[in-house]
PDB file of N, CA, C and O in Angstrom:
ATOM      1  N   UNK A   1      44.323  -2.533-155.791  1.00  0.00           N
ATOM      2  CA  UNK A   1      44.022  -3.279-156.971  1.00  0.00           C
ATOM      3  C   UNK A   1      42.997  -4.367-156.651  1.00  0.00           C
ATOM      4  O   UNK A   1      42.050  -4.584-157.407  1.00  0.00           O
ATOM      5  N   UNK A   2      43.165  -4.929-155.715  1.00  0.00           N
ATOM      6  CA  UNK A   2      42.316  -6.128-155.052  1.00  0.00           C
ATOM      7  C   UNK A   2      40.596  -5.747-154.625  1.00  0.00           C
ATOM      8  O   UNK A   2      39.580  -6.414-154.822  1.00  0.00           O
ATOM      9  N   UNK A   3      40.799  -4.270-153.909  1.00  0.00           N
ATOM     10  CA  UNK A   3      39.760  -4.254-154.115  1.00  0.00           C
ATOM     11  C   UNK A   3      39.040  -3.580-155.233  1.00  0.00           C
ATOM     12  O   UNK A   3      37.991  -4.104-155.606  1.00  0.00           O
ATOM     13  N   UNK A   4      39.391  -2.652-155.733  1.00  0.00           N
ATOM     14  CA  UNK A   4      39.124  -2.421-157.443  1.00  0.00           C
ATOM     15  C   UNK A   4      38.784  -3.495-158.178  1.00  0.00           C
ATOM     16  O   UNK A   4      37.923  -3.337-159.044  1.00  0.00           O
ATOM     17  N   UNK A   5      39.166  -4.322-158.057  1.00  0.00           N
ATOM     18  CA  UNK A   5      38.583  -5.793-158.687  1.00  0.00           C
ATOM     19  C   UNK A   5      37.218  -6.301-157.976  1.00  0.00           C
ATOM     20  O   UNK A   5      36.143  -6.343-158.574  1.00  0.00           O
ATOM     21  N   UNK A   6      37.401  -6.693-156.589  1.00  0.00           N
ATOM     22  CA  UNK A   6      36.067  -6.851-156.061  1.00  0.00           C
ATOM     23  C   UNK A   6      35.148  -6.133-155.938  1.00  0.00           C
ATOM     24  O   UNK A   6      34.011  -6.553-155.722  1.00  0.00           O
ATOM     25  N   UNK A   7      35.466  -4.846-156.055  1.00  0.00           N
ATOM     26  CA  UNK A   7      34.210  -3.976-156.219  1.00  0.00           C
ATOM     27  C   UNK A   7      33.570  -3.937-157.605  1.00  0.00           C
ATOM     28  O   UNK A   7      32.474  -3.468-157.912  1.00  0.00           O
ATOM     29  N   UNK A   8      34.246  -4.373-158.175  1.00  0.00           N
ATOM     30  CA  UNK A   8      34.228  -4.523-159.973  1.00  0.00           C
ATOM     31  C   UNK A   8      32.908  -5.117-160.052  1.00  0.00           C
ATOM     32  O   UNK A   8      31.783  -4.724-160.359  1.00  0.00           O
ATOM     33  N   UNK A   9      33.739  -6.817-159.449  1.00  0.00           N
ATOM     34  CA  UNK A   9      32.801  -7.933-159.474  1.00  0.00           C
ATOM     35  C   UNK A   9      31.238  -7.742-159.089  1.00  0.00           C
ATOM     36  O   UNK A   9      30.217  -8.216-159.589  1.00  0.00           O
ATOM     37  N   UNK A  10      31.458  -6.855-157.997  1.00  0.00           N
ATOM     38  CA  UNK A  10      30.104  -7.343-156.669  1.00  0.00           C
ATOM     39  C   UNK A  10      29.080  -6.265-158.153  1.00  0.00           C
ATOM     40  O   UNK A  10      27.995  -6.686-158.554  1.00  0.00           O
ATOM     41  N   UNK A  11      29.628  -5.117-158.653  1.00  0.00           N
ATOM     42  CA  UNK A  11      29.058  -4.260-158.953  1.00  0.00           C
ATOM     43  C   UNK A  11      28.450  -4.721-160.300  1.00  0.00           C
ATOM     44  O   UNK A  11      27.241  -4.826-160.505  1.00  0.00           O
ATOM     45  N   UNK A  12      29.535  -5.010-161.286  1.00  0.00           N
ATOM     46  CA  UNK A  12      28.994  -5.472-162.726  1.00  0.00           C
ATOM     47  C   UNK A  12      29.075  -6.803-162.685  1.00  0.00           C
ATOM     48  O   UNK A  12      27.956  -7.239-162.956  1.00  0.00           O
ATOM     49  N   UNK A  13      30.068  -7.950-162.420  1.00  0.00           N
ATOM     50  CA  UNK A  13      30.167  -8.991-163.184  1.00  0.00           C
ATOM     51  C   UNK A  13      30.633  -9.403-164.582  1.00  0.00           C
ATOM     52  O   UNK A  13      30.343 -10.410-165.229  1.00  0.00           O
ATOM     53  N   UNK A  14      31.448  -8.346-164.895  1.00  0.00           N
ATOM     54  CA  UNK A  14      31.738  -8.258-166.199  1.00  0.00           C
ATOM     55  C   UNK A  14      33.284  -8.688-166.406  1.00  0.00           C
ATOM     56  O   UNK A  14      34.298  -8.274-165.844  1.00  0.00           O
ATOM     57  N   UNK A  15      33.132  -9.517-167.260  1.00  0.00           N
ATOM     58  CA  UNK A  15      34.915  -9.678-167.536  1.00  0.00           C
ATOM     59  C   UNK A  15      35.436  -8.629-168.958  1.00  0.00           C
ATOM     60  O   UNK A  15      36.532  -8.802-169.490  1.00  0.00           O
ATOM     61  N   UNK A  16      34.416  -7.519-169.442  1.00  0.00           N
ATOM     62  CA  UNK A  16      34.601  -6.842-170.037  1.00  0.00           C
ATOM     63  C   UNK A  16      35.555  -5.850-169.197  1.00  0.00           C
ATOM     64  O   UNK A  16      36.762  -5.610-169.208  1.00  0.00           O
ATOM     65  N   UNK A  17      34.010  -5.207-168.179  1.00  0.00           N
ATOM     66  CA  UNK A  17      34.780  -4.209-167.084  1.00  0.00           C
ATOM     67  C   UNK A  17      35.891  -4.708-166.379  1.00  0.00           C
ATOM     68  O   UNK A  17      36.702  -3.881-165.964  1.00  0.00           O
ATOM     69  N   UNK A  18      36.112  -6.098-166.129  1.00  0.00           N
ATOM     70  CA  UNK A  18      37.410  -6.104-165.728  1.00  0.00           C
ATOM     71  C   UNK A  18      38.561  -5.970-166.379  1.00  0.00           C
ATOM     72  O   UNK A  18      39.607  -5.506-165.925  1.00  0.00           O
ATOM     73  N   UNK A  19      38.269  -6.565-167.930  1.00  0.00           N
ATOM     74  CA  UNK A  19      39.202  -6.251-168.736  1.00  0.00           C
ATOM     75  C   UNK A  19      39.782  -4.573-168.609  1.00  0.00           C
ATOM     76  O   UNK A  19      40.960  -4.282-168.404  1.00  0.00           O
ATOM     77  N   UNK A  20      38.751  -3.667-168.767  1.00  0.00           N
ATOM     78  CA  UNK A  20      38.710  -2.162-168.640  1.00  0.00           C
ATOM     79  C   UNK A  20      39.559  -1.717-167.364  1.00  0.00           C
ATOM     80  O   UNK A  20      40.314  -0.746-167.310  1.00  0.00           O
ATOM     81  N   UNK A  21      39.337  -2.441-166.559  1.00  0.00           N
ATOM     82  CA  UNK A  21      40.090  -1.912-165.224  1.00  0.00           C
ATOM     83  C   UNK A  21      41.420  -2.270-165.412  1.00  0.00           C
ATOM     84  O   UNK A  21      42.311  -1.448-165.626  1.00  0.00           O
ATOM     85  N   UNK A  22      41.662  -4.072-165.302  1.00  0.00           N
ATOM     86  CA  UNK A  22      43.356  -4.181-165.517  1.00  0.00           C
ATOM     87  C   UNK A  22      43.856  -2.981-166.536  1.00  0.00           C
ATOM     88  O   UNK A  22      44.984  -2.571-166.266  1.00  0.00           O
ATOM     89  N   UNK A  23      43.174  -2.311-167.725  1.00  0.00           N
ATOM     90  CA  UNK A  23      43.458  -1.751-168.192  1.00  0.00           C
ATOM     91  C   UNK A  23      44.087  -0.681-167.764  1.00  0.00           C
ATOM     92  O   UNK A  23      45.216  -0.480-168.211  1.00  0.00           O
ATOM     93  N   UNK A  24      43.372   0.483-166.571  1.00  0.00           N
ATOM     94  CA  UNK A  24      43.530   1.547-166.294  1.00  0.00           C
ATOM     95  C   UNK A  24      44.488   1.304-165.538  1.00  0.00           C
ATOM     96  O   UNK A  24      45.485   2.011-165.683  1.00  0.00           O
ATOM     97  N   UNK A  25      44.510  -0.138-164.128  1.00  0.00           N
ATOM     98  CA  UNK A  25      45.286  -0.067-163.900  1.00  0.00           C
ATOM     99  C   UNK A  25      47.090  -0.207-163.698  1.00  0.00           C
ATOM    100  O   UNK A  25      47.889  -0.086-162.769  1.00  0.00           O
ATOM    101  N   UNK A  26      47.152  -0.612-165.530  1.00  0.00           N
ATOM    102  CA  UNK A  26      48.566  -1.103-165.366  1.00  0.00           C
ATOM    103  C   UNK A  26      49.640   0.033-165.069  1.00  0.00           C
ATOM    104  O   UNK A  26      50.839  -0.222-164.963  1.00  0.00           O
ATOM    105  N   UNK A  27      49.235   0.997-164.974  1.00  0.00           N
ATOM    106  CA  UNK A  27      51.014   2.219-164.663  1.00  0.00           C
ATOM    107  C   UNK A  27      50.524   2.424-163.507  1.00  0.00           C
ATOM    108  O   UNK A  27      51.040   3.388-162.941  1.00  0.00           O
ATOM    109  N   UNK A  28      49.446   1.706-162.729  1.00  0.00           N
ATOM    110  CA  UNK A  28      49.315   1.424-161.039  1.00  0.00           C
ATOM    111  C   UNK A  28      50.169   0.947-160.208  1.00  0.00           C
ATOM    112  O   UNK A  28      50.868   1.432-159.318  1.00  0.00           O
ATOM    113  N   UNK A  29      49.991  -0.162-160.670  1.00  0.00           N
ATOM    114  CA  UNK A  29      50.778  -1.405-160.268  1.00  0.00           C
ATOM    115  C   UNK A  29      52.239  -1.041-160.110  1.00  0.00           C
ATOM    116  O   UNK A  29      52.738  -0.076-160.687  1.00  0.00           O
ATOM    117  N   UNK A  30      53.023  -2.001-159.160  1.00  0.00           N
ATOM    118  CA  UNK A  30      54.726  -1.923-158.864  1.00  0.00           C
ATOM    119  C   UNK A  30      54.749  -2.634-160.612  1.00  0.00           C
ATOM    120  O   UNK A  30      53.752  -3.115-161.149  1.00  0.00           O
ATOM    121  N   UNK A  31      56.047  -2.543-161.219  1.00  0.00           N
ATOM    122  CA  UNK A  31      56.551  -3.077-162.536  1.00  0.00           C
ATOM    123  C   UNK A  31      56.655  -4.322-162.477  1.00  0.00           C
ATOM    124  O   UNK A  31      56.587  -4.898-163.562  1.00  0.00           O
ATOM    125  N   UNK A  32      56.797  -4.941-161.573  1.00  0.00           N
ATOM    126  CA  UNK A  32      56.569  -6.316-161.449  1.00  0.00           C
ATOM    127  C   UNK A  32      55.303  -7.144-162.119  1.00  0.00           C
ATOM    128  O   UNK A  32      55.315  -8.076-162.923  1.00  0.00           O
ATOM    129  N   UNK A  33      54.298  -6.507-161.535  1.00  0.00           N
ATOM    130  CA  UNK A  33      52.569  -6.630-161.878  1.00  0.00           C
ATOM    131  C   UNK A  33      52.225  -6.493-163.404  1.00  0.00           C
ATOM    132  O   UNK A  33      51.464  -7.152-164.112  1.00  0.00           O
ATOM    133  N   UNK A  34      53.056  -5.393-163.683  1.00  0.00           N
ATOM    134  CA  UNK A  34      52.180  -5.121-165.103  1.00  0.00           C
ATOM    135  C   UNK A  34      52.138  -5.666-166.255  1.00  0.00           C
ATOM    136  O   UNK A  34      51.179  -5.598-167.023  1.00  0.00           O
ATOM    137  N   UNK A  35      53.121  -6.213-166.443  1.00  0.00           N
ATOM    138  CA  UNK A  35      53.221  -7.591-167.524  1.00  0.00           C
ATOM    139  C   UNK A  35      51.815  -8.688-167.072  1.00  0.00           C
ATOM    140  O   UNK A  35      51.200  -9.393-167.871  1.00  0.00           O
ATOM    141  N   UNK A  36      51.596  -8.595-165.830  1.00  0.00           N
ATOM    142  CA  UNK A  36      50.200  -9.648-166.166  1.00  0.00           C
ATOM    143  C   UNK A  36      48.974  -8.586-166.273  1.00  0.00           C
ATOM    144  O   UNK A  36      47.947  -8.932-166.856  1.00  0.00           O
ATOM    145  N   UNK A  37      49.083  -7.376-165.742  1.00  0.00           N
ATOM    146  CA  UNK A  37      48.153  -6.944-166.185  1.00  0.00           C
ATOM    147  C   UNK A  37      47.341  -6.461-167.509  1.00  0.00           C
ATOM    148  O   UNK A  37      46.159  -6.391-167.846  1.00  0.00           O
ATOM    149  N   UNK A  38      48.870  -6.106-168.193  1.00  0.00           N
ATOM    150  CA  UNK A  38      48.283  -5.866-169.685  1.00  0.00           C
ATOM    151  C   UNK A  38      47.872  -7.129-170.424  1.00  0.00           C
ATOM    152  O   UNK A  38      47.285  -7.215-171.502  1.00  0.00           O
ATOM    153  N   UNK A  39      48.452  -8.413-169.346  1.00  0.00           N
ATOM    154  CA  UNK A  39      48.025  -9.617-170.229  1.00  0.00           C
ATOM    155  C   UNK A  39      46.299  -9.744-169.720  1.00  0.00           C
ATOM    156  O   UNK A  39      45.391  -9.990-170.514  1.00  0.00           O
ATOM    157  N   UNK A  40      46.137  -9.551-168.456  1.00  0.00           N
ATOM    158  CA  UNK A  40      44.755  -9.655-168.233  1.00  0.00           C
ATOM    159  C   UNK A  40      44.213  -8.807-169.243  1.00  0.00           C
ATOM    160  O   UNK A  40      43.796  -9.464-170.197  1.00  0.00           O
ATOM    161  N   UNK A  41      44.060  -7.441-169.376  1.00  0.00           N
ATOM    162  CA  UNK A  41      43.311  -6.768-170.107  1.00  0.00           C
ATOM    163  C   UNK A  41      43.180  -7.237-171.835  1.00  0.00           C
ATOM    164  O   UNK A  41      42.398  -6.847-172.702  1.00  0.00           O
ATOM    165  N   UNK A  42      44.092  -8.046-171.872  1.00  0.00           N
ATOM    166  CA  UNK A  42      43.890  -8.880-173.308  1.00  0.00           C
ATOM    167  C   UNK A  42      43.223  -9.933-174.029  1.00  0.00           C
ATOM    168  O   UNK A  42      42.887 -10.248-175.171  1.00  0.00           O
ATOM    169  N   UNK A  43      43.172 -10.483-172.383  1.00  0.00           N
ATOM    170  CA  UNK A  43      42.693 -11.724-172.254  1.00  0.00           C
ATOM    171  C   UNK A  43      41.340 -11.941-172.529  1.00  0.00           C
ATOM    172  O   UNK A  43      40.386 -11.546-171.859  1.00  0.00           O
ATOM    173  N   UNK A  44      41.314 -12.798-173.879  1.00  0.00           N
ATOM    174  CA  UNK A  44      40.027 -12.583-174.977  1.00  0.00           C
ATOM    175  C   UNK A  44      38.967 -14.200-174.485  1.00  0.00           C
ATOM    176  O   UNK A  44      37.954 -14.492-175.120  1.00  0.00           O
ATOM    177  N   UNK A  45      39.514 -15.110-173.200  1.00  0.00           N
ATOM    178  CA  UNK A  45      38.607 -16.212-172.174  1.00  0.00           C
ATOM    179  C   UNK A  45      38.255 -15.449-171.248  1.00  0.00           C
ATOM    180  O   UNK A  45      39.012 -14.884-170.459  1.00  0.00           O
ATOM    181  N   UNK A  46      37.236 -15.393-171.281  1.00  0.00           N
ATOM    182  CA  UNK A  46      36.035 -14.550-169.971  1.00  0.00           C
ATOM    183  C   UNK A  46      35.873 -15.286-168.794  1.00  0.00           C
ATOM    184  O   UNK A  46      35.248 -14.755-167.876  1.00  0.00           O
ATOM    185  N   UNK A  47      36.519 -16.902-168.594  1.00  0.00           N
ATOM    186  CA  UNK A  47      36.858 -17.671-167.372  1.00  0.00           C
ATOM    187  C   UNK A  47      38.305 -17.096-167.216  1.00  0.00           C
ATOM    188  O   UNK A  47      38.622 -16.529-166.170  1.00  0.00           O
ATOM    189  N   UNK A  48      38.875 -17.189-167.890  1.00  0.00           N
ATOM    190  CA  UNK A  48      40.260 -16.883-167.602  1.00  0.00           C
ATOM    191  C   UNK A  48      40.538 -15.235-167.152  1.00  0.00           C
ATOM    192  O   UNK A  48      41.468 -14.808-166.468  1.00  0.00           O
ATOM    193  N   UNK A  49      39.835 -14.758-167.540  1.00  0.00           N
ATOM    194  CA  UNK A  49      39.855 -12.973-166.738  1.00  0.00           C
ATOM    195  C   UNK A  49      39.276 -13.334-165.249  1.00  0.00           C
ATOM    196  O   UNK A  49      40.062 -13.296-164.302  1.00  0.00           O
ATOM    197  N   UNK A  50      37.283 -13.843-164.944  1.00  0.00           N
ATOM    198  CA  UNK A  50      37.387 -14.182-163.672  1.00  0.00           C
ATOM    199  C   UNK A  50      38.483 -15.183-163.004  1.00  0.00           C
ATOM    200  O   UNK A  50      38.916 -14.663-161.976  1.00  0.00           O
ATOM    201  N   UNK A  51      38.939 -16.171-163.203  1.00  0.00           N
ATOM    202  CA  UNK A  51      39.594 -16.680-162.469  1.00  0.00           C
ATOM    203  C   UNK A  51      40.538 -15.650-161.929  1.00  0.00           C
ATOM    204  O   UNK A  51      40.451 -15.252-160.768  1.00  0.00           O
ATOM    205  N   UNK A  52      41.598 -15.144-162.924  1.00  0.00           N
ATOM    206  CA  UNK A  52      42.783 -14.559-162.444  1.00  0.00           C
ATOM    207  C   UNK A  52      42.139 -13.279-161.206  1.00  0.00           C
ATOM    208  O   UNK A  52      42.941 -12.960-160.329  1.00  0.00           O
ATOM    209  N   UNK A  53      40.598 -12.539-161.182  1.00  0.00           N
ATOM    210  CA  UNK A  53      40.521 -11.202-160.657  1.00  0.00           C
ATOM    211  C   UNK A  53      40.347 -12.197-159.367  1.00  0.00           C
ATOM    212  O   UNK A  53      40.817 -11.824-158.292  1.00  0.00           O
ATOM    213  N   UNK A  54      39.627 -13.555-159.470  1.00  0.00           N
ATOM    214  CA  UNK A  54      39.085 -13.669-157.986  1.00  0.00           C
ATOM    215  C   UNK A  54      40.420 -13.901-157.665  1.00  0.00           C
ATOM    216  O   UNK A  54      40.811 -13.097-156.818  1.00  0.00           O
ATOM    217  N   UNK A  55      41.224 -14.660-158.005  1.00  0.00           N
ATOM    218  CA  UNK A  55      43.061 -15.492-157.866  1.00  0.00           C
ATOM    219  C   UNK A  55      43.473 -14.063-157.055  1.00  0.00           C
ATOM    220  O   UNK A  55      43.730 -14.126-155.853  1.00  0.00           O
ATOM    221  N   UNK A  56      43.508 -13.107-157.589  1.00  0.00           N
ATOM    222  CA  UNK A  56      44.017 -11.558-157.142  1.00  0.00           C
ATOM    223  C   UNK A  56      43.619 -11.225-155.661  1.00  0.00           C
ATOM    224  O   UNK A  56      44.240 -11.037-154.615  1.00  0.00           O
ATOM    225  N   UNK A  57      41.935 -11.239-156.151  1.00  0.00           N
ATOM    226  CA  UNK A  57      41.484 -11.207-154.835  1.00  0.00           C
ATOM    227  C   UNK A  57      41.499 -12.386-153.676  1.00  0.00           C
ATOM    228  O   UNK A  57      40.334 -12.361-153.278  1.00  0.00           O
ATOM    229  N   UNK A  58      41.842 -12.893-153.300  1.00  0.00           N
ATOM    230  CA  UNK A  58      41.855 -14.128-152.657  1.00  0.00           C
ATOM    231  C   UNK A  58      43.133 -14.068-151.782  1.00  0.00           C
ATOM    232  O   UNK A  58      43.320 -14.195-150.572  1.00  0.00           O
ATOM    233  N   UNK A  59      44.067 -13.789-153.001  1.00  0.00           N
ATOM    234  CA  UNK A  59      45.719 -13.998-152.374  1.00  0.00           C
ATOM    235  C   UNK A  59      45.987 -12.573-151.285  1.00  0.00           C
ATOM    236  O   UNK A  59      46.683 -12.525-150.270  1.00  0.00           O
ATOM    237  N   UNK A  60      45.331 -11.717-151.793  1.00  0.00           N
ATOM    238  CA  UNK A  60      45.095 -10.244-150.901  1.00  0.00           C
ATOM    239  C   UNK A  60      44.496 -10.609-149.484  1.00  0.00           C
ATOM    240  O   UNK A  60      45.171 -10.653-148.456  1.00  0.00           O
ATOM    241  N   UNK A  61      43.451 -10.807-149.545  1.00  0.00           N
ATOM    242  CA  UNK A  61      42.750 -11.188-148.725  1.00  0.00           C
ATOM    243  C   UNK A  61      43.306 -12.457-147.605  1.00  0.00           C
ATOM    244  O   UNK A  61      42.881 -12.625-146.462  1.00  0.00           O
ATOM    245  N   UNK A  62      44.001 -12.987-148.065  1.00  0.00           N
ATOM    246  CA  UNK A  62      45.127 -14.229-147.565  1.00  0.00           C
ATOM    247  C   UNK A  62      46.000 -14.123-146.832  1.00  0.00           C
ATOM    248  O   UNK A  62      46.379 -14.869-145.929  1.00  0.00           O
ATOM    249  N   UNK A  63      46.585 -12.619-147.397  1.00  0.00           N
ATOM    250  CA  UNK A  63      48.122 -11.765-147.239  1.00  0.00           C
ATOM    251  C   UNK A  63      47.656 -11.072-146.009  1.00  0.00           C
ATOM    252  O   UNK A  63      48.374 -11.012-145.011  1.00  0.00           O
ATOM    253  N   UNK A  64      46.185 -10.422-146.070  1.00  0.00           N
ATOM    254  CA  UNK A  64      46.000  -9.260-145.040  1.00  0.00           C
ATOM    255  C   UNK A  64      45.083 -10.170-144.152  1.00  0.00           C
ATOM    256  O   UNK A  64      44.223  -9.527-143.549  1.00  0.00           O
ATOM    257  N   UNK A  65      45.073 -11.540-143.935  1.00  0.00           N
ATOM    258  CA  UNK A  65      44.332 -12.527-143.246  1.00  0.00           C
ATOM    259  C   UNK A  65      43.078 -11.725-142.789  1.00  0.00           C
ATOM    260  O   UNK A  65      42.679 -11.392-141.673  1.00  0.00           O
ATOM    261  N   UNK A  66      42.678 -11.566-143.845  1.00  0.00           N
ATOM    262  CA  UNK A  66      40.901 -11.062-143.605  1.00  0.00           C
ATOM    263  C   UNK A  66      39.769 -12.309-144.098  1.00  0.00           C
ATOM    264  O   UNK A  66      39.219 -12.757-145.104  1.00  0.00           O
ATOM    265  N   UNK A  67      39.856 -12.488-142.736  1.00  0.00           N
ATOM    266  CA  UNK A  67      38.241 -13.934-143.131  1.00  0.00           C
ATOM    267  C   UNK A  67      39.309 -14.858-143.153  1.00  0.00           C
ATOM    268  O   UNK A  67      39.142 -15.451-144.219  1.00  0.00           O
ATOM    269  N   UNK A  68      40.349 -15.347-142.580  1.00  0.00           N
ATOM    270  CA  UNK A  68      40.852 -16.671-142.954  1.00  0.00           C
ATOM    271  C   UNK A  68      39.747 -17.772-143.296  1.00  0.00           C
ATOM    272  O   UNK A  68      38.891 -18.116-142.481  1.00  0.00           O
ATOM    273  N   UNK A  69      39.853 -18.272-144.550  1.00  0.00           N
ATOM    274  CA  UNK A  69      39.455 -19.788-144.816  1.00  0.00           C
ATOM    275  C   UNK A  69      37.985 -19.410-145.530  1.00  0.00           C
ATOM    276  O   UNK A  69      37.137 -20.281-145.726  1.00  0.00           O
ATOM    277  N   UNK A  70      37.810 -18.166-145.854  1.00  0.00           N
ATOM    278  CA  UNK A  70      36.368 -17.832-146.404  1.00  0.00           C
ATOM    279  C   UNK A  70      37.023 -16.950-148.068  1.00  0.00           C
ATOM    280  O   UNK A  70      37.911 -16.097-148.049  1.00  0.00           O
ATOM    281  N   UNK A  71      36.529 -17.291-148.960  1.00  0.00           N
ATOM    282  CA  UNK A  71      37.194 -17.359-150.623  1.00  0.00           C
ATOM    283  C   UNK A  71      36.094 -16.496-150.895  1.00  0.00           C
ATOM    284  O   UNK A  71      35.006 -16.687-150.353  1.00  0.00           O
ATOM    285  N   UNK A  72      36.294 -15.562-151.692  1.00  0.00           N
ATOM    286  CA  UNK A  72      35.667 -14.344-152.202  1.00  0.00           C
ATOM    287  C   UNK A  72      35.184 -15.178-153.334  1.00  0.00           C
ATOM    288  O   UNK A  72      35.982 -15.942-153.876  1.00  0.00           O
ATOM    289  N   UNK A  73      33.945 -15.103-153.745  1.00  0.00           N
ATOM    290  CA  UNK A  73      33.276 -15.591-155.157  1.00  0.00           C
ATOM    291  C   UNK A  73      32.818 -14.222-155.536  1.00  0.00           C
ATOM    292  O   UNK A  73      32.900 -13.049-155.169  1.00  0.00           O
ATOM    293  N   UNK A  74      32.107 -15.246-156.788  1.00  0.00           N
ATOM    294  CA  UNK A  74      31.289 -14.040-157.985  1.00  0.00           C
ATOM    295  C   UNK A  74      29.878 -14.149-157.234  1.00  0.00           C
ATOM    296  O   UNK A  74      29.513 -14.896-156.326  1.00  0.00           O
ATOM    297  N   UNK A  75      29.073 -12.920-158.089  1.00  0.00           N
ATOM    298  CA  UNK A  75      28.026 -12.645-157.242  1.00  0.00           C
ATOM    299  C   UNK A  75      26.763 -14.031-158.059  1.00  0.00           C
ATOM    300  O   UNK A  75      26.337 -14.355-159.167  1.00  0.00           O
ATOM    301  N   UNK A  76      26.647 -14.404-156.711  1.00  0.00           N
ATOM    302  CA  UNK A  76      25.512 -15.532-156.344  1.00  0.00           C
ATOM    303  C   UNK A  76      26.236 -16.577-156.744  1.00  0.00           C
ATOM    304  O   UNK A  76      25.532 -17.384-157.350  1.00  0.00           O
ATOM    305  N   UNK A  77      27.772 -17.012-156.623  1.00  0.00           N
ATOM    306  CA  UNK A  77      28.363 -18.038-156.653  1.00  0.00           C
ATOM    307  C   UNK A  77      28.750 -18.580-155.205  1.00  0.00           C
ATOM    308  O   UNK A  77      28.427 -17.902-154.229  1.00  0.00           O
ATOM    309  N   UNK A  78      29.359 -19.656-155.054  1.00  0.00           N
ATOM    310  CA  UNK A  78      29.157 -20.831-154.257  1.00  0.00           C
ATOM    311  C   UNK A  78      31.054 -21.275-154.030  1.00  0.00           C
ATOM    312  O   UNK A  78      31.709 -22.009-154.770  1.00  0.00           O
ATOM    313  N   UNK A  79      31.586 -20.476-152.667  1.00  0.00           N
ATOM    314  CA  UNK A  79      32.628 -21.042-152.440  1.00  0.00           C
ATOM    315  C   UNK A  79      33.253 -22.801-151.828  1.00  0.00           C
ATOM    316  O   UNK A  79      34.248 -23.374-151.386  1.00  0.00           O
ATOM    317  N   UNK A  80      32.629 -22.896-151.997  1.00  0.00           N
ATOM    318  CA  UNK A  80      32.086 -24.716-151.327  1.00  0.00           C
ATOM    319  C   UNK A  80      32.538 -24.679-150.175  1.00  0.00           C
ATOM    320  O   UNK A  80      33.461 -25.485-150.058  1.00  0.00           O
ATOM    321  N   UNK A  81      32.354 -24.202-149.392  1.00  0.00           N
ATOM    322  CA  UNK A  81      33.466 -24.373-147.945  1.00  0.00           C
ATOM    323  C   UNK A  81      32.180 -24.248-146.893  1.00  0.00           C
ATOM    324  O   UNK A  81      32.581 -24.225-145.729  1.00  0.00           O
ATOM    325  N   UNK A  82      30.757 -24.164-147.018  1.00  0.00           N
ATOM    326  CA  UNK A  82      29.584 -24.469-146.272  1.00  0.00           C
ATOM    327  C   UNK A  82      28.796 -26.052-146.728  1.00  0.00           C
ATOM    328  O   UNK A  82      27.913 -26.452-147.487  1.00  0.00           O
ATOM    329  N   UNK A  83      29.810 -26.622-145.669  1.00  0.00           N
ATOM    330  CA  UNK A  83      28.887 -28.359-145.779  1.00  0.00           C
ATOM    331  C   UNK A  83      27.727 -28.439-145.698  1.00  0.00           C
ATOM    332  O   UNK A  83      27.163 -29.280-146.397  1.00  0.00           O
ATOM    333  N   UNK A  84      26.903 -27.533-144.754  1.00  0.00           N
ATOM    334  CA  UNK A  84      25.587 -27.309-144.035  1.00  0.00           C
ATOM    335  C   UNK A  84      24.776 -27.162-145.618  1.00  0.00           C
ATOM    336  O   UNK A  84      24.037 -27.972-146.179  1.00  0.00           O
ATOM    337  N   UNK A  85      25.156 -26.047-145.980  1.00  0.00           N
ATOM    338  CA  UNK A  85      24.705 -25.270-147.488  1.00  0.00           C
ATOM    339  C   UNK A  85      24.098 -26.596-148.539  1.00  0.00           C
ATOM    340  O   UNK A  85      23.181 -26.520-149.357  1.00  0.00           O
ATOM    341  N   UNK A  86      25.111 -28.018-148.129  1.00  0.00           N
ATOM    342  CA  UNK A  86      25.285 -29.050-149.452  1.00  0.00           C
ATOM    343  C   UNK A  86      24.122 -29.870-149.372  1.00  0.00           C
ATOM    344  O   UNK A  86      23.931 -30.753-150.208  1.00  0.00           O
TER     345      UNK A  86
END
């Protein structure tokens, strides 16, 4: 699911297509999940769809300590965590 989302992102940027995906994937998901997923796919704030896909992706990425301390953004966004960058 996590990465289905980030590939989403890197690819469209769309909180449409993401809407579309939580869509497909709610009888994915353990039953636990799917109550937020059909709420994502409803979800008519286009911040509030990215937040929750990067939130998704992040906590994955957290769980499977890939990149500790480096936060998945949107494409050509700015995780603030490069001082050098500021």
């Amino acid at each position: 699911m996590a990465l289905a989302f980030a590939l989403s992102l890197r690819m469209h940027d769309s909180a449409d297509h993401l809407r579309r995906l939580a869509r497909r994937l709610v009888d994915k998901v353990c039953l636990e999940h799917q109550p937020s997923m059909k709420r994502l796919a409803r979800e008519p704030d286009d911040a509030k769809v990215f937040d929750a896909a990067l939130k998704i992706i992040n906590r994955v990425c957290d769980l499977l300590e890939y990149a500790p301390g480096t936060r998945f953004v949107r494409n050509g966004g700015d995780d603030g965590s490069d001082a050098a960058a500021a």
